[in-house]
Structures are given as structure tokens and as C-alpha cells.
C-alpha positions in Angstrom: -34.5 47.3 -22.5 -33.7 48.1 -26.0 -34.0 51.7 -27.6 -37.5 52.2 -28.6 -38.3 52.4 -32.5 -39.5 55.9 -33.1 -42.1 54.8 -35.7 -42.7 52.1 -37.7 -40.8 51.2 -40.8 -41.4 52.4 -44.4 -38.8 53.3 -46.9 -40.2 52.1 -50.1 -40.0 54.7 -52.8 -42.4 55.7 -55.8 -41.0 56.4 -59.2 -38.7 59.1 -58.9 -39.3 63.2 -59.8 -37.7 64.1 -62.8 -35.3 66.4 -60.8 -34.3 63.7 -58.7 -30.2 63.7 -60.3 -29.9 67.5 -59.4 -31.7 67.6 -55.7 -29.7 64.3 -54.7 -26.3 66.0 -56.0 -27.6 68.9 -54.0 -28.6 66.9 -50.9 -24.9 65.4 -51.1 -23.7 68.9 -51.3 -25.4 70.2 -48.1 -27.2 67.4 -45.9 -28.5 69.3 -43.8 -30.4 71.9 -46.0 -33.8 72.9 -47.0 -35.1 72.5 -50.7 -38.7 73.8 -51.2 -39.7 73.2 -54.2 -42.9 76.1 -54.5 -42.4 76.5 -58.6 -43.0 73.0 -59.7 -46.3 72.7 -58.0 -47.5 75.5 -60.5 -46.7 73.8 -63.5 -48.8 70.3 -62.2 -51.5 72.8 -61.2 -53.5 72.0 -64.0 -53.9 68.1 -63.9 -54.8 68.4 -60.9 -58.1 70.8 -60.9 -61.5 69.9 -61.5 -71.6 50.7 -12.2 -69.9 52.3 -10.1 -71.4 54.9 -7.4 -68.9 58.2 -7.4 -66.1 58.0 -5.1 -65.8 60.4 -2.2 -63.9 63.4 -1.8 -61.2 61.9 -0.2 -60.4 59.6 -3.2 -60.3 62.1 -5.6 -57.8 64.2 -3.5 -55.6 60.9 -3.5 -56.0 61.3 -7.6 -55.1 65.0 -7.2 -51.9 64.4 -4.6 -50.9 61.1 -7.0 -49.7 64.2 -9.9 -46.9 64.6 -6.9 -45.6 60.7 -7.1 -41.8 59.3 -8.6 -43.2 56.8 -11.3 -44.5 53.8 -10.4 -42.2 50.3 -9.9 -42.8 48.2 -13.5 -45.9 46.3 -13.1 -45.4 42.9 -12.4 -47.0 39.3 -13.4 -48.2 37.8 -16.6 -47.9 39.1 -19.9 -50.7 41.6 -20.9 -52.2 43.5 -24.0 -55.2 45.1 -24.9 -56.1 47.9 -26.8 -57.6 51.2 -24.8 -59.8 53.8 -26.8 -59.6 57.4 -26.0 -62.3 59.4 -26.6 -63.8 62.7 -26.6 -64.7 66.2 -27.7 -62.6 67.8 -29.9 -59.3 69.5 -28.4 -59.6 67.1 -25.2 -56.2 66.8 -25.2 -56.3 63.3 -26.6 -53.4 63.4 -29.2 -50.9 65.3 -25.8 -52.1 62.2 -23.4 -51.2 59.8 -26.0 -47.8 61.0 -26.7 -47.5 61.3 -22.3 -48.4 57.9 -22.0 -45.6 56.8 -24.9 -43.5 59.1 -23.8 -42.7 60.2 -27.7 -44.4 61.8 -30.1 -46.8 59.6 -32.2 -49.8 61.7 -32.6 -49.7 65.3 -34.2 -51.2 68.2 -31.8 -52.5 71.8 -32.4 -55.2 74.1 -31.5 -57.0 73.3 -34.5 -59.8 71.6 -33.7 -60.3 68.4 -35.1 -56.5 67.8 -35.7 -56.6 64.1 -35.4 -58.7 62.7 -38.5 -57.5 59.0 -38.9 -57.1 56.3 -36.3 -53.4 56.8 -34.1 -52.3 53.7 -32.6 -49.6 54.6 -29.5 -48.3 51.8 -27.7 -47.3 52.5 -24.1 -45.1 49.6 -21.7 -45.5 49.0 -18.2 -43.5 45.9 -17.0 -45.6 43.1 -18.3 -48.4 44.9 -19.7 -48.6 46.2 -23.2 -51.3 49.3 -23.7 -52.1 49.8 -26.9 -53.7 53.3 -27.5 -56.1 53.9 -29.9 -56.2 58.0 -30.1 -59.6 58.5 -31.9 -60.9 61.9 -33.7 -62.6 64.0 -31.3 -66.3 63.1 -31.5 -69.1 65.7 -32.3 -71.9 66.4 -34.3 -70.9 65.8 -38.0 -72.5 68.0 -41.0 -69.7 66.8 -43.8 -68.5 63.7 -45.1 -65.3 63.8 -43.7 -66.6 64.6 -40.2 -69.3 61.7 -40.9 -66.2 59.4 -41.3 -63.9 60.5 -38.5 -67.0 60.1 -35.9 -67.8 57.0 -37.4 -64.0 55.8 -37.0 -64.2 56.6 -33.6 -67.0 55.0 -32.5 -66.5 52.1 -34.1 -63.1 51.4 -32.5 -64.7 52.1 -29.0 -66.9 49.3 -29.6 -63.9 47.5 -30.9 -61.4 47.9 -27.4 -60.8 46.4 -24.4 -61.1 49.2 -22.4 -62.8 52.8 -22.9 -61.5 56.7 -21.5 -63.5 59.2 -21.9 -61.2 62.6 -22.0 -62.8 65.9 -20.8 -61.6 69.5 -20.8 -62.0 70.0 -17.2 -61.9 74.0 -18.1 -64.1 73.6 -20.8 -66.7 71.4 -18.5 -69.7 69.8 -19.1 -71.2 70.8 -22.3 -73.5 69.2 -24.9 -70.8 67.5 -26.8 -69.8 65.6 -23.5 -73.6 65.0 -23.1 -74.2 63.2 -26.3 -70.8 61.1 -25.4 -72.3 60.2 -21.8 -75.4 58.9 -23.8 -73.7 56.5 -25.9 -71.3 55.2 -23.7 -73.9 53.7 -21.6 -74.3 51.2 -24.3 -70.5 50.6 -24.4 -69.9 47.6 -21.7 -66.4 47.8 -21.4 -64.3 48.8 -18.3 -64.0 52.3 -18.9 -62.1 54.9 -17.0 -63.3 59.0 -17.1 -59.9 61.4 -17.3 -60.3 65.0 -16.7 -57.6 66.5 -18.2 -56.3 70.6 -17.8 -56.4 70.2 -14.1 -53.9 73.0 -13.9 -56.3 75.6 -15.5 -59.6 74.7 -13.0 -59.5 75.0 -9.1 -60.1 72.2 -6.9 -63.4 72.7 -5.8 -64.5 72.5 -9.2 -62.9 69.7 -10.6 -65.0 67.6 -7.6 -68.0 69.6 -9.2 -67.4 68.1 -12.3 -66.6 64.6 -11.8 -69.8 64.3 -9.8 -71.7 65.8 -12.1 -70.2 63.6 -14.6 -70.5 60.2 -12.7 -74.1 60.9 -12.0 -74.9 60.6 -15.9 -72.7 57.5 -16.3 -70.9 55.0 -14.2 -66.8 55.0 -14.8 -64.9 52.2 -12.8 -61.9 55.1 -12.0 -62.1 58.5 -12.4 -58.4 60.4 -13.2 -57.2 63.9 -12.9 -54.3 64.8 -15.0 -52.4 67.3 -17.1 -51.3 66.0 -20.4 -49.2 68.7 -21.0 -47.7 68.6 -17.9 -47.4 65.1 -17.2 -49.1 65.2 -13.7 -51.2 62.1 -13.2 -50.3 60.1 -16.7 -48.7 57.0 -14.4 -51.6 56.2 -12.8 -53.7 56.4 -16.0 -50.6 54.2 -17.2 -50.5 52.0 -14.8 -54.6 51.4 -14.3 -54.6 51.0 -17.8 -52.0 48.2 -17.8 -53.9 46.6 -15.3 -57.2 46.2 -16.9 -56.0 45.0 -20.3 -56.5 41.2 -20.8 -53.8 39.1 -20.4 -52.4 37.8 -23.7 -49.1 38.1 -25.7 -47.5 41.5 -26.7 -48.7 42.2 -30.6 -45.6 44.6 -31.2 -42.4 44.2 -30.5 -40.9 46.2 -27.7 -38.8 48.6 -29.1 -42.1 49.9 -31.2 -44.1 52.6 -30.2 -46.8 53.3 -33.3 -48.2 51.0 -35.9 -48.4 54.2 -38.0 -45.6 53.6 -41.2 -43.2 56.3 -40.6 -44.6 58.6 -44.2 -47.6 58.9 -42.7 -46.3 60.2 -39.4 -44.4 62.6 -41.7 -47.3 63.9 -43.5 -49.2 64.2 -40.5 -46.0 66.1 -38.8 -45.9 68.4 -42.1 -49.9 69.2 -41.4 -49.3 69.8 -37.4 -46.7 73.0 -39.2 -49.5 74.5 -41.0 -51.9 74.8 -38.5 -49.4 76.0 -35.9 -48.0 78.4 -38.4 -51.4 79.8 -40.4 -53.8 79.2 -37.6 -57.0 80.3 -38.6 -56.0 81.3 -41.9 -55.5 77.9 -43.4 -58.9 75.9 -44.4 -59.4 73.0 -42.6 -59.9 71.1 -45.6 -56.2 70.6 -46.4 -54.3 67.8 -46.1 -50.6 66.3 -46.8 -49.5 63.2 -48.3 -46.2 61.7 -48.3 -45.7 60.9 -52.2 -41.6 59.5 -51.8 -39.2 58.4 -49.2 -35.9 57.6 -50.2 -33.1 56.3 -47.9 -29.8 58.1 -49.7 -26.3 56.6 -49.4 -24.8 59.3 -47.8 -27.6 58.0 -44.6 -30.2 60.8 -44.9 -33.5 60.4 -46.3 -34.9 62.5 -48.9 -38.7 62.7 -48.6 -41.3 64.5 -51.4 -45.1 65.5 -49.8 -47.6 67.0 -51.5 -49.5 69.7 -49.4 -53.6 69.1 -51.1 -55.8 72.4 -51.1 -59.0 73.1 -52.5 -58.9 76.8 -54.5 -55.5 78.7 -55.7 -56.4 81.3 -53.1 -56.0 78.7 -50.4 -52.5 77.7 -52.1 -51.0 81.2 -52.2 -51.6 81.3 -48.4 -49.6 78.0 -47.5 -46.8 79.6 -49.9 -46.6 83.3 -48.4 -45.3 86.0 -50.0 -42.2 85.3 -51.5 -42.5 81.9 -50.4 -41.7 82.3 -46.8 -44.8 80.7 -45.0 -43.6 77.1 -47.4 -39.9 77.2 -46.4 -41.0 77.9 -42.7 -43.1 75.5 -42.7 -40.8 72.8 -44.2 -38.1 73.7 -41.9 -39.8 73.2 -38.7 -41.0 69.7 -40.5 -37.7 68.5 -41.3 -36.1 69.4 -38.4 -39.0 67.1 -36.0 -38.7 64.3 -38.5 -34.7 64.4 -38.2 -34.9 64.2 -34.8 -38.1 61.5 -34.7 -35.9 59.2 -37.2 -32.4 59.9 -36.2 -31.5 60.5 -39.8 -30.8 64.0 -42.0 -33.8 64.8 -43.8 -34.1 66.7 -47.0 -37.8 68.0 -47.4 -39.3 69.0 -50.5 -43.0 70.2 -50.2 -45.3 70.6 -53.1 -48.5 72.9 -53.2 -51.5 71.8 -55.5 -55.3 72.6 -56.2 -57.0 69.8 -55.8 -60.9 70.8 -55.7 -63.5 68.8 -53.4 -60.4 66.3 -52.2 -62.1 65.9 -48.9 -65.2 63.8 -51.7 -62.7 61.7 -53.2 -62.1 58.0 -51.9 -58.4 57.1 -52.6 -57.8 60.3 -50.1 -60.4 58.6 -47.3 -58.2 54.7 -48.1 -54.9 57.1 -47.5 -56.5 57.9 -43.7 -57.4 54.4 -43.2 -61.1 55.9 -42.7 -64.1 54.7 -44.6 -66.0 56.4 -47.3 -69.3 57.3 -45.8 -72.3 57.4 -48.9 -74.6 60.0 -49.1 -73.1 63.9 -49.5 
């Protein structure tokens, strides 16, 4: 089998920065360095402001005591593809099960809630089946616009799928967001499969609690228990998953494991640092966009995003004093996107105001999302 494309391709490259000549002659100079550029966002400040019954116990400790297995033999026969929605609550775990079922990193993870805002497509092989994932925002009861459009994203691909999982934090249980999910689903008539994930932080006893009292409010046609994180169970999600797509021709070529082009992995890689690194300090309303990607002669890339906040106090927090918090933050970027594209990276981060970004359009068309009307 050949090597596995990290992401998908995109090198095409706005009009340069006017201090393009100088960072490239720096680049050459030291490949493997670190430029932030923190001063030239101040000067562009300005422009920019204003069916099924529940199995019995004995089936669920064959899910439990499956974790244990070698992976599973390739599966065999026709050609399949389909394309599998994952949803759930925010923080599920969906982004970690998607990368698991990969088995590379395609969608960003954090603690922040909400991480995930536009639609992730992983695609995962098993022998003869392709398994398209389809790593939704966690679903939940919007009040703003762009919670509006990330819920609406979500559903809207379930309906759109072959085959539905429902995630759950099995140690955060059955609450009223998993409620409200159970409740639409039952209008969802697709094989669907329920996937309680954090098995390693809930005992026994009451993960068989949960599943029942899950399976009572909706039928699932399998019910899985798993750790993302760890990788316990993720075959046998693989492999039922690979089994219930259609049959049908591949859509991607083998060695391809997102449909995501490779700058918007980046930017999305750039935002996963911020949350990791300001936690609650950073707004949520922030966002990165990949404005350049440059393949250099020398074989590294040089790549310009712009890190989008909302007030100047928000902007002096993702710099740090002295500018610390920006060059850790690019640092730890450049060094996963190195590795991701097999290439030396030069990252250059820009910090600007823009107010009320998360009401303008063109940033909604850059997530793929629609613009919901209404405030």
C-alpha cells in the first residue's frame, strides 16, 4: 500500500508581503527557524477595525473485552464507500475518534468546547471498504449566529450520510443535550451506530446503565464502547463501519486521508495552539486563516496566517508580554505542520482587530458553513 497523503494538496500563493525578499533570504539562512511577525500586525490595525431491542449484558461485555483484540484481518469483498456522520454534544470526543479511525491527525482537538466549527472529512481504509468520516460540530442549543450555522452544518450532513454515530461522554452521561439529540435522530432513518466513548474514566456497571438507558429512548443497530484517546475499541467501530457503507467505488484515492486543502488544516492546527496555550483566557470568537503558502526552492514552505480577534485587548493576550504567548504559539504550530507535511516550515503569524468577524460572510464561505439570516 502506498504512503498515505497527510492532507490534501494546496500550494497556490496570494500576492506576496512586501517583506517577502528579506524573510525568504532569512528562511534560506536558517530553515528551520521561527519568524513571528507581531509588529506588522499593528501597523494594518487600522484597516482592519470597524429498531433494535438493547442487547444483553453479555454482548456488551464482548464490546468491552473487544478493546483487548490484535486488529482485525482487512475486510474482504467488493469495493465499498459511504460517508459516516459523527455526532454529538460538544467535547464528545468526536475530532480524537476521527483521527483513531485515520490513524493521523485530520481534525484539530482541545478542551475548548466547540473546537470543531466547519465540516472535517477523515477518510479511514479497511480492505475493500472506504469510510468516509464526516466529524460534525458538536450539536447544542445555539444562541449566536455562528452556533446557528455550525448546528445547522451538522444536521444537515446527518441527513445527508449513509450511516449515523451518535458519540457520548460516557462520564458525562445522559444529559439534556444527549436528550434533544435522541429526539431528532428518531427522524434520521439511516443505520446508525451509538459509541460511548471515555470508557476508561466510568466503571463497568455503569456504562451498562447508560447504554440501556440510552437504547430505551432510541433504537441503535450496534452499540460500541471505546476510548478514543486510547485506541481501545476503534477497530470494531472501524470495521462495523466498513461493513455498513454501500457498496460503490472509492471517491479518494488511497493514499488520501482528508478532503480538507492542506492551509486550512494549518489554520485550524494554528487555532488548536491557542486554545491549548490561553485556555480560558482566549475568546472563543477568534479564528485563523491561512493568507499564503509558498513552496521555497530550498524544499520548505513558507506559510503567512492571520490570527482574527474582535477588540485590541483580546490581541494583546494572543501576543503576551514581550511577545512570548505568539512565538510559543507559532512554534508548537510549525513544528506539527513540519511533521504533518514532511517539509521545513517557516511560520509567520499575524494578529489583527477585526470587530464582529464572527457577522461577516466571506469568514462563514472560508468554513465552508452557511450564513444563517436573522442576528
Amino acid at each position: 500500500m502506498a504512503p498515505r497523503k497527510k492532507a490534501g494538496a494546496d500550494t497556490a500563493a496570494p500576492d506576496q508581503h512586501p517583506a517577502v525578499a528579506e524573510e525568504e533570504a532569512l528562511a534560506a539562512a536558517a530553515p528551520h527557524e521561527d519568524v513571528v511577525e507581531d509588529d506588522i500586525a499593528e501597523d494594518e490595525l487600522s484597516d482592519d477595525l470597524p429498531d433494535d431491542d438493547l442487547p444483553d449484558d453479555d454482548d456488551f461485555d464482548d464490546e468491552l473485552d473487544r478493546a483487548e483484540r490484535a486488529p482485525l484481518a482487512p475486510l474482504q469483498g467488493p469495493t465499498r464507500c459511504g460517508f459516516v456522520a459523527l455526532l454529538g454534544a460538544p467535547n464528545a470526543g468526536k475530532s480524537t475518534l476521527t483521527n483513531a479511525l485515520v490513524g493521523t491527525k485530520v481534525s484539530i482537538v482541545s478542551h475548548k468546547v466547540q473546537t470543531t466549527r466547519s465540516i472535517v472529512r477523515g477518510i479511514a481504509l479497511d480492505g475493500a471498504a472506504q469510510v468516509v468520516l464526516v466529524d460534525t460540530p458538536g450539536i447544542f442549543a445555539p444562541k449566536r449566529r455562528l452556533e446557528r450555522a455550525m448546528v445547522s452544518s451538522a444536521w444537515t450532513h446527518a441527513a445527508d450520510a449513509d450511516v449515523i454515530a451518535l458519540l457520548v461522554d460516557a462520564n458525562r452521561g445522559l444529559d439534556e443535550d444527549i436528550e434533544a439529540l435522541l429526539g431528532q435522530l428518531k427522524d434520521i432513518r439511516k443505520p446508525r451506530a451509538l459509541i460511548l466513548n471515555k470508557i476508561d474514566l466510568i466503571r463497568r456497571d455503569s456504562l451498562l446503565a447508560l447504554a440501556a438507558a440510552i437504547t430505551e429512548r432510541a433504537p441503535f443497530d450496534r452499540v460500541f464502547m471505546v476510548s478514543a484517546l486510547t485506541g481501545d475499541g476503534v477497530n470494531d467501530v472501524r470495521r462495523w463501519f466498513a461493513e455498513t457503507v454501500p457498496e460503490g467505488p472509492w471517491l479518494y484515492p488511497e493514499d488520501q486521508v482528508s478532503d480538507a486543502p492542506m492551509r486550512m488544516l494549518a489554520a485550524e492546527i494554528t487555532r488548536e495552539k491557542m486554545f491549548l496555550r490561553l485556555h480560558d483566557e482566549l475568546p472563543y470568537r477568534s479564528t485563523v486563516e491561512t493568507e499564503s503558502w509558498k513552496e521555497l526552492r530550498n524544499g520548505s514552505v513558507r506559510i503567512e496566517q492571520t490570527i482574527f480577534v474582535e477588540r485590541e485587548s483580546q490581541r494583546k493576550i494572543v501576543l503576551g508580554k514581550g511577545g512570548n504567548t505568539i512565538k510559543t504559539i507559532s512554534s508548537e504550530s510549525r513544528k506539527e505542520i513540519s511533521e504533518i507535511i514532511e517539509q521545513p516550515v517557516h511560520l509567520f503569524l499575524f494578529v489583527k482587530v477585526r470587530e464582529s468577524w464572527a457577522d461577516d460572510p466571506e469568514r462563514y464561505r472560508e468554513m465552508g458553513l452557511e450564513f444563517p439570516k436573522g442576528g
